[in-house]
N, C-alpha and C positions, 0 to 999 in steps of 0.2 A: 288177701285182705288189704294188704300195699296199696295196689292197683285200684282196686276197688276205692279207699280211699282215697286216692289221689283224682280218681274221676267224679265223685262224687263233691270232692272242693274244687273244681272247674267246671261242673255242670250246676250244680245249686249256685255259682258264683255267678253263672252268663244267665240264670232263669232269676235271681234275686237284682242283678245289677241291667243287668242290659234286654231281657225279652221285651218285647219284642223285637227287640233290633237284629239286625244281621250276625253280629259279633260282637264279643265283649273285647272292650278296653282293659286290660287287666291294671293300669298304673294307676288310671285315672276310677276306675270303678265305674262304669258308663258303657252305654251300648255305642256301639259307629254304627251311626244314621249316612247314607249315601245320601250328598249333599251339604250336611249340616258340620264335615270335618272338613282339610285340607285335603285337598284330590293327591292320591296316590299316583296316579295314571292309571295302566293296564289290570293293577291287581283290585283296582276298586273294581273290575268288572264285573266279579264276582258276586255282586251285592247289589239284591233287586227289591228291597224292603220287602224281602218274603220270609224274614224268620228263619235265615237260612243255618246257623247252627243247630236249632231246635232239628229242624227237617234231617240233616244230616245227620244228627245224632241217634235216629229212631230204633234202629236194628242194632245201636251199641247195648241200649239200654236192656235190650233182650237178651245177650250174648253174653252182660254182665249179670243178669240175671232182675234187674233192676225191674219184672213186670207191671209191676201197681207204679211207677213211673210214666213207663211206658204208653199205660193206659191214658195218664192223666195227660201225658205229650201229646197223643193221636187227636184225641178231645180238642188241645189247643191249637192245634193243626187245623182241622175241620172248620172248628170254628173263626179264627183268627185270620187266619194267614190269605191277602189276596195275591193271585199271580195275574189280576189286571192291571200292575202299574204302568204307567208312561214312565221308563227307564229302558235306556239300555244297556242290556247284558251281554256277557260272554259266553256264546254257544256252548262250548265247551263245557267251561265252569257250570255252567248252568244247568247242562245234561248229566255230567257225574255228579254232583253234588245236592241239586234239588233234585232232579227228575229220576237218576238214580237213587236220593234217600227218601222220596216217597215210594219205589217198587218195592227197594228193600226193607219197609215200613210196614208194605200192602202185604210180603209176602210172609213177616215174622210175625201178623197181626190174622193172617188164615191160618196160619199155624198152632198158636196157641188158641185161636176158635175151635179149629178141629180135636183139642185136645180138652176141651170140656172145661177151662179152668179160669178162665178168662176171656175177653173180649167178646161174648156172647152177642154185644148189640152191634159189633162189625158189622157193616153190608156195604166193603170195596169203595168207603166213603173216598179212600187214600188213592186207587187207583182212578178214580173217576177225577179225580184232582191231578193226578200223573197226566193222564188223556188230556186232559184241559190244557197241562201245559206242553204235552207235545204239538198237540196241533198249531201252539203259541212258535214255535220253534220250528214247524214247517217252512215260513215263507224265507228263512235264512237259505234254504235249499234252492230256490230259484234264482238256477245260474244254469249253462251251456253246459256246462264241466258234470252238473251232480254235486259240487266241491260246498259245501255252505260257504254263506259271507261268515265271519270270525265275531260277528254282532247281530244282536237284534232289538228290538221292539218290542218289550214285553207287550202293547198295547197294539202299537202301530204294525208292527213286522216289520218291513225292508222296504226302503224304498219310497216312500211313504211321504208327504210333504210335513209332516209333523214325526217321524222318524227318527230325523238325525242320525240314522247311520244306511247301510249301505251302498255308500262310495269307494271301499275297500276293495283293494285287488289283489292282494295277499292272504295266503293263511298257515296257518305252520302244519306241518302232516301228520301231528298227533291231533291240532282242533279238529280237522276232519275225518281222521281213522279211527277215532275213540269214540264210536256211536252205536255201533254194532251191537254191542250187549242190552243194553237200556234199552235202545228202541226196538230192537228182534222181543225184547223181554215185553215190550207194554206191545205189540202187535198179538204175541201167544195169547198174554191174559186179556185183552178184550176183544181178539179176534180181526180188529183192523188192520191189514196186511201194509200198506199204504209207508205204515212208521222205519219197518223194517227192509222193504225196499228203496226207500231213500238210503237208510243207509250201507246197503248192501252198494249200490250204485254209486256210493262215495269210496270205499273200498277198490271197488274195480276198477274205479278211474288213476288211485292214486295204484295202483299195480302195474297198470298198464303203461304208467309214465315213468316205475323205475328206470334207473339205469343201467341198460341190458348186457353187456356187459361186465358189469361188478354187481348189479342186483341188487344196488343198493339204493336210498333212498334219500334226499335231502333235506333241508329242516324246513325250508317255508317253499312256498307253492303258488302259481299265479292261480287263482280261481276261474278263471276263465280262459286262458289260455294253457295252462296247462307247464307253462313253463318253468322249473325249476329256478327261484330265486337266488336261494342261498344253497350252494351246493356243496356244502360240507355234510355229511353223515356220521351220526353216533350212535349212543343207546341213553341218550340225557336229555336232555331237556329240549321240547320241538317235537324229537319224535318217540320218545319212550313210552310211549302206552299206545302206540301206531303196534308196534311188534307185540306187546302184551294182548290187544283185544287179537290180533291174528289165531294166535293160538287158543286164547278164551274161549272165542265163536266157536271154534274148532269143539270142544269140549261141550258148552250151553246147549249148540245147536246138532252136533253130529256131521255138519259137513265139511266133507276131506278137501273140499278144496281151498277151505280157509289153515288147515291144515300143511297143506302141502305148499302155499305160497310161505307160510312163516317157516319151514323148512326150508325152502329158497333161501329167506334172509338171512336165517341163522347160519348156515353153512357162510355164507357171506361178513356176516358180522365175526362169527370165528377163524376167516381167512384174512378180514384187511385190519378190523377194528381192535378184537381183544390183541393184546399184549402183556400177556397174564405177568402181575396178577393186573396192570391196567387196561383201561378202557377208553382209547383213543380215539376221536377224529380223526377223521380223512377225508381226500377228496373224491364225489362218487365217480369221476371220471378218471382221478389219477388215483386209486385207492392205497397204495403202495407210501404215498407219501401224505404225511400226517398234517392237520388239516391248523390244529392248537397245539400247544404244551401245556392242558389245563384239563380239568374234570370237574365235572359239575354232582351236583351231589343227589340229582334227582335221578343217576345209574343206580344207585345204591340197591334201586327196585330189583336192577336183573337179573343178582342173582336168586332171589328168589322167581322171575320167572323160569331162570336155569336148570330149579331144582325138578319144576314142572313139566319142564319139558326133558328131564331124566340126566344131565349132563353134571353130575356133583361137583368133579375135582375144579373145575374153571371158579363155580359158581363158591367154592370155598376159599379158595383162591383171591380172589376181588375180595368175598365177606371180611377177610382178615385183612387185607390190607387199610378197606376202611373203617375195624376195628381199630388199626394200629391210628390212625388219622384221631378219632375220636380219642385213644388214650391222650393223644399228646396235647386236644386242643377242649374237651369233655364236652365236643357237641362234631356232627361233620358240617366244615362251613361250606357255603353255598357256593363255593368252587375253591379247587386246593390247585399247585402244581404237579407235576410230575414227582418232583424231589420233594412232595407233600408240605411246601410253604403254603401258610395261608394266599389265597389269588382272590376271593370275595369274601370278605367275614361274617356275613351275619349268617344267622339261622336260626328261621322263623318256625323249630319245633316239628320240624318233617318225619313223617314217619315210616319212609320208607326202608332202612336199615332195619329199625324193628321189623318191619312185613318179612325183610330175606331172611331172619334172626329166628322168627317164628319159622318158617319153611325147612330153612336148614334144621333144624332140630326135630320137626317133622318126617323129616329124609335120613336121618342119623341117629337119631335118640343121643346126640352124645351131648352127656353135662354141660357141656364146654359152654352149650349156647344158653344155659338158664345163668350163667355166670354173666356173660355176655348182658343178657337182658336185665341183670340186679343192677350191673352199671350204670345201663340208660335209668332204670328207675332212681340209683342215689343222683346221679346228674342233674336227672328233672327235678325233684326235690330239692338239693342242695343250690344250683345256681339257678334256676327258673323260675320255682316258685314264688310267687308271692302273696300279700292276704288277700286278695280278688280275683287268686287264678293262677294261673302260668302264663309267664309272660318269654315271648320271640324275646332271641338275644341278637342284640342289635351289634355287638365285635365277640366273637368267642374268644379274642387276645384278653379284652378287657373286664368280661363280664359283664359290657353295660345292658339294660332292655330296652325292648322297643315299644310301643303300648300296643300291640296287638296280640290275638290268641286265634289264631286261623280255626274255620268249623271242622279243617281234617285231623286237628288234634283232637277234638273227642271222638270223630267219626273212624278214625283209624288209627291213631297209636295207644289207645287204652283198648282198643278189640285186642288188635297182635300182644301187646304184653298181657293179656288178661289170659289167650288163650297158649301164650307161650306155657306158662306156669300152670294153669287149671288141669286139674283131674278130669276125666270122662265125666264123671258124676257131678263136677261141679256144673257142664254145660248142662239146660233140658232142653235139649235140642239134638240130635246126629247131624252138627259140621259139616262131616262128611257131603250130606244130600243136599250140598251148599257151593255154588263156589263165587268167588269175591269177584268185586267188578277195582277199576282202578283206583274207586276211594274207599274201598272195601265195605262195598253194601253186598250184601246176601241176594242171590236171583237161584232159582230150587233147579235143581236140575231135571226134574220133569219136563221141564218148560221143553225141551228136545223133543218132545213128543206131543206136544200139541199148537193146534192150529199152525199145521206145517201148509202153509200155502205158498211158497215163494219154493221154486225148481232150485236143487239140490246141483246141478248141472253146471259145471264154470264150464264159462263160454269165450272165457277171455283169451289164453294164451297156453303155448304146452310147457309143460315143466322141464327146468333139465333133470338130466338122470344123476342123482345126488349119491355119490360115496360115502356115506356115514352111518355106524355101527350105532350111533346115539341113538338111532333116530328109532330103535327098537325099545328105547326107553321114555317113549312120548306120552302114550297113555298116561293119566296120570295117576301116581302111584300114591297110596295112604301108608302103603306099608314100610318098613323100616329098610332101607336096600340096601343095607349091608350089616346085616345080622350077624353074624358069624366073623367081622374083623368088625371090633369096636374102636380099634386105633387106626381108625382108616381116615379118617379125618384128620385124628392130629399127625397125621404123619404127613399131611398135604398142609398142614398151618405153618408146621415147626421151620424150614427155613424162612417163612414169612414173618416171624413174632418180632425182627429187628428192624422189619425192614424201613419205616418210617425215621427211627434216630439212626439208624445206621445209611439213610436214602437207600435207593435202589440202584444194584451195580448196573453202570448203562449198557444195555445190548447193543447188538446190531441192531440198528433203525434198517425198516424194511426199503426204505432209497439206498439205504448204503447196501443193504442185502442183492439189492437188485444190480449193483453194480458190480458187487463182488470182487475180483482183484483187479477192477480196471481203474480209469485215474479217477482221485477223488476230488472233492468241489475246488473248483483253482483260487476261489476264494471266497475266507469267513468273513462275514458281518463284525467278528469283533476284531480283525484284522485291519477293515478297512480306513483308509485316510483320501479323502476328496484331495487333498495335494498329489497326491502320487501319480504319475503320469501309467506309471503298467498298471496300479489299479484300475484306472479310467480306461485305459484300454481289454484288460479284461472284462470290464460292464462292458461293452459295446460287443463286445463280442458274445456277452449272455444276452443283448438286446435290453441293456438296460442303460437309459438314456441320466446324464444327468443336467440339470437346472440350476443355473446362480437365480435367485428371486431378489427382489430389489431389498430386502434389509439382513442382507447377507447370508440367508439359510442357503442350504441347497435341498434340493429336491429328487430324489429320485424317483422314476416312473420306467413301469419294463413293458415292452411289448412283443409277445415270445413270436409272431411273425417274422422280426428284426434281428432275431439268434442266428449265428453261424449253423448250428443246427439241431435238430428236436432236443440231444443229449446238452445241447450250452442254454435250452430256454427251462427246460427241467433244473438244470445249476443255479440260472439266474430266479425263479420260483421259489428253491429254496432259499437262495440267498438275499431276496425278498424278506418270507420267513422271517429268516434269523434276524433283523433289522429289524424288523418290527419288534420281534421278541423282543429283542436286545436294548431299545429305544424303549418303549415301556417298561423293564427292569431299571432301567435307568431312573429313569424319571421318579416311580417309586420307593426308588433309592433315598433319592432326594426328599421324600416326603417323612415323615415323625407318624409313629403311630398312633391312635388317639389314648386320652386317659380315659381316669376315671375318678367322679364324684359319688362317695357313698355315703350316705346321712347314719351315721352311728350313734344316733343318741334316740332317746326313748321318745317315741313308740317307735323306732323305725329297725332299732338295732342292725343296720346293714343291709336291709332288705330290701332298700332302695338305692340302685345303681345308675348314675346317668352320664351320657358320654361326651365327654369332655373335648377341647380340641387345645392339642399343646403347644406350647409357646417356644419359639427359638432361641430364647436365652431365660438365666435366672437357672433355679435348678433341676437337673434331666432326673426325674423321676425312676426313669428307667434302671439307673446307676442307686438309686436309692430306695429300695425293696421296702423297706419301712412305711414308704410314704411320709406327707405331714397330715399331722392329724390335731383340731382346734377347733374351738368355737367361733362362730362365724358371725362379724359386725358388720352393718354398714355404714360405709367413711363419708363424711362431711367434706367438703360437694360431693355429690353422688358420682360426678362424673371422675372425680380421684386427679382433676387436670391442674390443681394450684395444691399450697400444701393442705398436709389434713386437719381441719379441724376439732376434732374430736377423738387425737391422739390417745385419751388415757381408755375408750371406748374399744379402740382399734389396737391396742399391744397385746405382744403374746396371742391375737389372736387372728383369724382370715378371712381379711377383709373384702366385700364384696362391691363392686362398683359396675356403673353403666358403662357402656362402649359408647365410642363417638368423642368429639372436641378438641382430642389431642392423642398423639402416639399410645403405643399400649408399655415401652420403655419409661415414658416419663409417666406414667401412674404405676408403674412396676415401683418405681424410684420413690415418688412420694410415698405410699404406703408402708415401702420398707425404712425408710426415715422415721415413718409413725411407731415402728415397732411391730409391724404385724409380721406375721411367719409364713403368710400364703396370701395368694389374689386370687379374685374368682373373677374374671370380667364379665355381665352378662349383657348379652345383645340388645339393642332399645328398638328393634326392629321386629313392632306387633307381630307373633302368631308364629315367629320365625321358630323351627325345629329341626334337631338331627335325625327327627325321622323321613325329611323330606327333604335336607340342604344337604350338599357335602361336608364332607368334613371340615371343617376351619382351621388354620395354624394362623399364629398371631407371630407379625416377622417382629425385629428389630427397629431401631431408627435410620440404620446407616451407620452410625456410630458406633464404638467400642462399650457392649452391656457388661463387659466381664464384671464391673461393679456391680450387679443384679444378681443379688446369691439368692434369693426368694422361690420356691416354684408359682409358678404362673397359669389358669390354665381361663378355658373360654366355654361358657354355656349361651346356648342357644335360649329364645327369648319363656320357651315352651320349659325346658329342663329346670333353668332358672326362677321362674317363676314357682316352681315347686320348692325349690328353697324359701324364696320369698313367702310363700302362703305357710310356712310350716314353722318360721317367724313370728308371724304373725297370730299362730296358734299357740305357739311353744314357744319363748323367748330365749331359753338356751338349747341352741340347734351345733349340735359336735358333728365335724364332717370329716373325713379321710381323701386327701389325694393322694393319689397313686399311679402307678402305670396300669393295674388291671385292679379287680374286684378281689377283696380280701375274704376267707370266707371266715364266719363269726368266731370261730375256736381264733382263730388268729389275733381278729380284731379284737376281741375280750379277754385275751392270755394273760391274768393275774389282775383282773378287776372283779369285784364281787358283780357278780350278774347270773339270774338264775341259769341251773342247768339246762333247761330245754333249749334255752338259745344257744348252748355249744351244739345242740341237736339239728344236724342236717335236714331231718324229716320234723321239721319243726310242729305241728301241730298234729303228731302222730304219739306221743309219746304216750298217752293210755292205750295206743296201739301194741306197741312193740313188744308182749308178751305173749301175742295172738299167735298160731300159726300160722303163718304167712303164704298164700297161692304163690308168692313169688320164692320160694325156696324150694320148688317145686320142678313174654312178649315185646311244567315245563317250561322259563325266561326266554324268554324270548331275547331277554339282555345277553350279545355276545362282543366279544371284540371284535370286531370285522376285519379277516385277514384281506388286507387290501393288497393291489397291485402297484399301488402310490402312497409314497410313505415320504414324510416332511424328515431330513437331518440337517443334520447341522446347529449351529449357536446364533441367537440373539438376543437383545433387549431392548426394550424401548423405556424412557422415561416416563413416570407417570405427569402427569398436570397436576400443577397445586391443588389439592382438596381430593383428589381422586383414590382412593384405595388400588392399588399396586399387585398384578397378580405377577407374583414373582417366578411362576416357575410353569414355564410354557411347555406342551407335551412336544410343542413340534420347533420349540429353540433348544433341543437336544443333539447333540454330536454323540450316535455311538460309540466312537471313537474318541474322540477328546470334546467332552462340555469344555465350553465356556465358564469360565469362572466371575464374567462380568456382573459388580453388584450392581442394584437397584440401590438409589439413595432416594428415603422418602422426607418429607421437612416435615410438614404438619397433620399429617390426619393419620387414621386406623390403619392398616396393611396385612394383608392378609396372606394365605398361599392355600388356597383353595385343596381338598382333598386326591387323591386319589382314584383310579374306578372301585378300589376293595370297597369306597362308600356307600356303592351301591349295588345290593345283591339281584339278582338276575329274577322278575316275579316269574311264577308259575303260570303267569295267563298265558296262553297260546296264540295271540295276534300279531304274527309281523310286523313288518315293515315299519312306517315312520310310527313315531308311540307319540298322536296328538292329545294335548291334557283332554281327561276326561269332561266334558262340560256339566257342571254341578246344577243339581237342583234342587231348588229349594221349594217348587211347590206342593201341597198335600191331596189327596185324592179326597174328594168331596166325598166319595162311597167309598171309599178304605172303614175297612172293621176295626181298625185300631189306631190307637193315639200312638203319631210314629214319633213322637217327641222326644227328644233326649230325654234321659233320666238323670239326670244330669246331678251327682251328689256334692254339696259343698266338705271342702277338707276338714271342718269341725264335725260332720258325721262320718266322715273316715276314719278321721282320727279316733273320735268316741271309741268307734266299732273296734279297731283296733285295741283299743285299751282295754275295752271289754275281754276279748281275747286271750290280753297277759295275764288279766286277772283270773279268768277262767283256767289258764296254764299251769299261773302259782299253783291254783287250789289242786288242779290235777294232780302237780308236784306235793304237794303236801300231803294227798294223800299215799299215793305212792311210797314215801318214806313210812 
């Protein structure tokens, strides 16, 4: 009933606020129109003004049982939805998420036909719309390779002098492995073979370019030549649904030899990559040696492909350790370290932990995992929710949001948690006769048996003869497989329950393994000093060259031709490596993490989080848990640069001002002369957002701030404004800074304020006597491990008027920084964020990531008004108030 709940206030919230749009804004209460927002880059690909959450969600609304929804969705499907735009999309995106949520639409909408009970006026309206947009999706296919271009044309195709896209010569090996199901599925049911040969024929191409080898595969791919790009290999993000559809196909379709290639991999990815319980990079030609010290959070999926393909203890393994990740940070961010520091923050609501959570518990029946899955539900509740939805967490450090709500939150993490917890009986459907495709739509498993027109026959290469006892556990299994030891599991968790606060004791790394008791590296990265004369000559001797540059850095660059020999250019490789690691540890060293702005006054009571960027002097938040917490003025001049005039406005409370005229030290100063207890600077630099800019830090003057006992912090033009507009609604606005987000039991401790807001599951509380089902569910952004790597220290002065980037990635000394300050005289100064500012999108297109070019024009034949729905904050506010009211009465009765 949870679950149900909670999908039911995120899908009434995107069909009340945003349909027709692509996706709901959950901050702002509005749909994202492609076009009519700030370009995202790669992840606006996603977004072809086809109503793409509605589409995606179709087969949820079945599985939740939601049919008379269902009905009413298909209707507006049919009717509504054009896939003639001039836009371009992302192959990918576009194939799992529309073109797979129209099959699995088509195929839960013959289902309940053939059950007498509904959808009687069906007649494959939804597949004829599928066919429509495959054949849309066709001309991305024309290339030498097989390999699609990673864009298209919903209108034009490729190519095309009205186009705009392919020019592309990259693609990552999950855009083009991840096709198999969808298109083999829409060939079966209308019988045109044409969909499934294509992509059978992108398959074979990318098998045949493995690396023979290690057998492994790497993340982006020349489409046309065939070249391996980027040649690291993993199981995250790039190619993780490349190895999923391998064995899927295997299963949908019945042929052994999509079968027997993902046996290939897998033996492979359990020989160089897993490192139980982690799951590391490498390189596919040096596989032995590890490629990152990072993990990406879209792995989370394999252990549940694990369970699938019968191999439990690995796949519990992993599960628990990015259980123990989630305890410590209550979401997994979109890339952690090794020693489980945050390495990217955000996390835009993935659901693929729930998918392995659902599986494992599939494979085990043990409790363990409906435990597991209450957590995700209090989490999404407690930090995510809010009144128009569930919103992406924009830092799981601090709590804050982002304003999106991706379509594979309803399309996929309210299925897994609905079906983690549901009785048999709650489903009307047999599951079973079902299996999921990557964004978990439903394709019937009959489909294996009809219109088999495409040879069974691999023709491509002979397999090696593989050693492994798993591999008798492929089929896949419903049943419980290990009945008879119910403690089989926990007894494969329990040294793992620490292992996150306790890190992970380090092993043998598989270079150091391979070297065994021979000499080890002649020298570390955090060893080294450019002074030293035998260091410099030990690089030379690993063929690592070094460079004075003309403002004093040095440079180094390795060329393993130039190594003493193959064993000094492997040394100098990793000692590459470590440099870099070590040089980016630094650097983020240097960085403040960002805060956080939360609005605790009424209507908002805490539920609004926005993220802040921290200032280098005044007072560190961090050291003070409490936060400060006030009512918020703004100071007379706006700009806070002479003294305040409106002192008796501004005391006791936290005053808010524009950026720009003068330092952020000397408005730190005046305001604290006025008597206020906090600053909020906000940016005057239209449209500007944390969802789109890095992080911000506001430096010093140059001078000694230790007189600045104030905290300090900095919104962007987009977060700020939300202050401002809630001002202007509400005249006494109470705000809380802090280091991270408070949750409401905290912020309200010993103030009168109703009960339901101590309540995590805030708008659940005529719920909570129900019986609950739940008592009972690829980035392309990497760091590029380079061969040339910037060290050393410098600085440059800035020019009067200039904002000041104080802290350069490449005037870092692993060895000893430079302590040289920046003095700034008159203007703003900054120090730009971090890469944790930015999390790695799920779109699958390499290479360089050029802004998406927006548009704004409107199809003269489009069936619908694509127009924002744009709500102003006094009908937000209302609705919300309406809410509390509603709340009280609830409470009232209840008593």
């Amino acid at each position: 009933n949870q679950v149900l709940e909670m999908f039911d206030h995120a899908y009434s919230n995107y069909m009340e606020h945003a349909y027709p749009a692509d996706e709901l804004m959950p901050l702002t209460c509005r749909g994202r129109v492609r076009g009519q927002e700030p370009s995202r880059g790669d992840v606006d690909d996603a977004l072809g003004k086809f109503s793409l959450t509605l589409i995606d969600t179709l087969d949820t609304l079945v599985v939740l049982n939601r049919t008379k929804e269902f009905e009413e969705a298909v209707k507006k499907v049919i009717k509504d939805v054009n896939l003639d735009n001039d836009i371009v999309v992302s192959v990918f995106e576009t194939n799992i998420r529309v073109l797979g949520g129209l099959l699995g639409g088509h195929s839960v909408a013959i289902m309940l036909k053939d059950k007498g009970e509904s959808m009687q006026w069906y007649n494959g309206e939804l597949l004829h719309m599928a066919k429509e947009l495959g054949y849309k999706l066709l001309p991305a296919f024309n290339t030498t390779s097989g390999l699609p271009y990673p864009r298209v044309n919903l209108k034009f195709g490729v190519r095309h002098p009205e186009a705009r896209t392919g020019t592309e010569t990259d693609t990552c090996t999950a855009c083009a492995g991840t096709l198999i199901l969808e298109f083999a599925a829409l060939s079966r049911f209308t019988g045109t073979s044409i969909f499934e040969e294509y992509a059978r024929k992108a398959l074979d191409f990318i098998w045949e370019k493995r690396q023979r080898s290690s057998n492994l595969v790497g993340v982006t791919i020349n489409i046309h030549t065939g070249d391996w790009v980027r040649k690291d290999s993993g199981v995250g993000a790039g190619i993780d649904s490349y190895y999923e559809y391998l064995l899927k196909a295997y299963v949908l379709l019945g042929d052994d030899s999509f079968l027997e290639r993902f046996n290939t991999h897998y033996d492979a990815i359990m020989r160089y990559i897993s490192q139980p319980p982690l799951l590391l990079d490498v390189h596919i030609h040096k596989p032995m040696l590890n490629a990152r010290t990072w993990m990406d959070s879209l792995l989370a999926f394999f252990p549940g492909l694990q369970v699938l393909k019968g191999d439990i203890r690995p796949a519990i393994e992993t599960h628990e350790m990015l259980y123990q990740v989630i305890k410590k940070h209550n979401f997994l961010p979109e890339a952690f370290t090794t020693d489980f520091r945050v390495h990217w923050a955000q996390h835009p609501l993935r659901p693929e932990f729930a998918e392995s959570t659902y599986f494992l518990y599939k494979a085990t029946g043990d409790p363990y995992y409906l435990e597991v899955g209450k957590t995700l539900i209090e989490n999404l509740n407690k930090y995510a929710r809010v009144p128009c939805g569930f919103a992406a967490m924009k830092d799981v450090r601090t709590g804050s949001h982002e304003d999106r709500m991706d379509s594979f939150f309803l399309a996929e993490m309210f299925k897994y948690l609905y079906l983690l917890f549901a009785d048999k009986d709650d489903i009307i459907f047999d599951i079973e006769d079902y299996i999921f495709t990557t964004e978990a739509h439903l394709l019937p498993l009959w489909l294996s048996t009809t219109n088999q027109s495409i040879s069974k026959k691999n023709t491509t290469t002979e397999y090696a003869e593989l050693d492994d006892s798993n591999f008798d556990w492929t089929c896949p299994n419903t049943q419980i497989l290990f009945p008879n030891d119910p403690m089989f599991a926990q007894s494969i968790r329990e040294p793992l329950k620490n292992v996150v606060d306790k890190s992970c004791p380090r092993g043998i790394s598989r270079a150091e393994e391979s070297l065994g008791s021979g000499p080890k590296p002649p020298l570390r990265a955090r060893d080294f000093m450019a002074s030293n004369p035998e260091h410099l000559e030990i690089l030379k001797k690993m063929g690592v060259s070094l460079i004075h540059l003309k403002d004093g850095r040095v440079q180094l660059v390795q060329h393993a031709v130039q190594a003493a020999s193959s064993l000094d250019a492997e040394d100098g490789l990793r000692f590459m490596q470590e440099m870099i690691e070590l040089s980016s540890q630094q650097q983020k060293e240097q960085q403040l993490p960002p805060r956080a702005v939360q609005i605790v006054s009424h209507p908002f009571f805490g539920r609004v989080v926005l993220t802040a960027g921290p200032a280098q002097f005044g007072m560190d938040l961090s050291k003070h848990k409490a936060g400060t917490r006030g009512f918020v003025a703004t100071v007379k001049p706006y700009n806070g640069c002479s003294e305040i005039t409106n002192p008796e406005a501004v005391k006791e409370k936290i005053a808010l001002m524009q950026r720009g005229q003068c330092m952020f030290a000397e408005k730190a100063r005046n305001i604290q002369k006025a008597g206020a207890i906090g600053g909020i600077v906000i940016d005057d630099n239209e449209g500007s957002s944390s969802d789109t800019a890095p992080l911000f830090q506001m430096a010093g003057d140059g001078k000694n701030t230790d007189d600045i006992t104030i905290p300090m912090l900095f919104l962007f033009n987009k977060e700020g404004n939300i202050i401002l507009d809630a001002i202007r609604e509400y005249e006494a606005v109470e705000v809380l800074l802090s280091d991270k987000a408070k949750d409401r039991a905290t912020i309200f401790k010993g103030k009168m304020i109703p009960n339901y807001i101590l309540d995590s599951n805030l708008e659940m509380e005529n719920t909570d006597q129900k019986l609950s089902e739940n008592d009972s569910h690829k980035q392309d952004s990497e760091e590029a491990t380079s061969a040339s790597q910037d060290v050393g220290a410098g600085s440059e002065e800035p020019e009067e008027g200039e904002d000041s980037d104080v802290t350069d990635p490449d005037s870092l000394s692993p060895a000893h920084a430079d302590s040289d300050s920046v003095s700034i005289s008159d203007q703003d100064s900054h120090v730009p964020g971090s890469d944790e500012a930015s999390a790695p999108e799920p779109a699958c297109t390499p290479g360089d990531h050029q802004p998406q070019e927006q548009q704004t024009e409107t199809e003269s034949n489009s069936k619908v008004n694509w127009d924002n729905k744009v709500q102003p904050m006094e009908s937000i506010l209302a609705d919300w108030h309406e809410d509390i009211e509603a709340f009280e009465m609830m409470e009232k009765d209840e008593l």
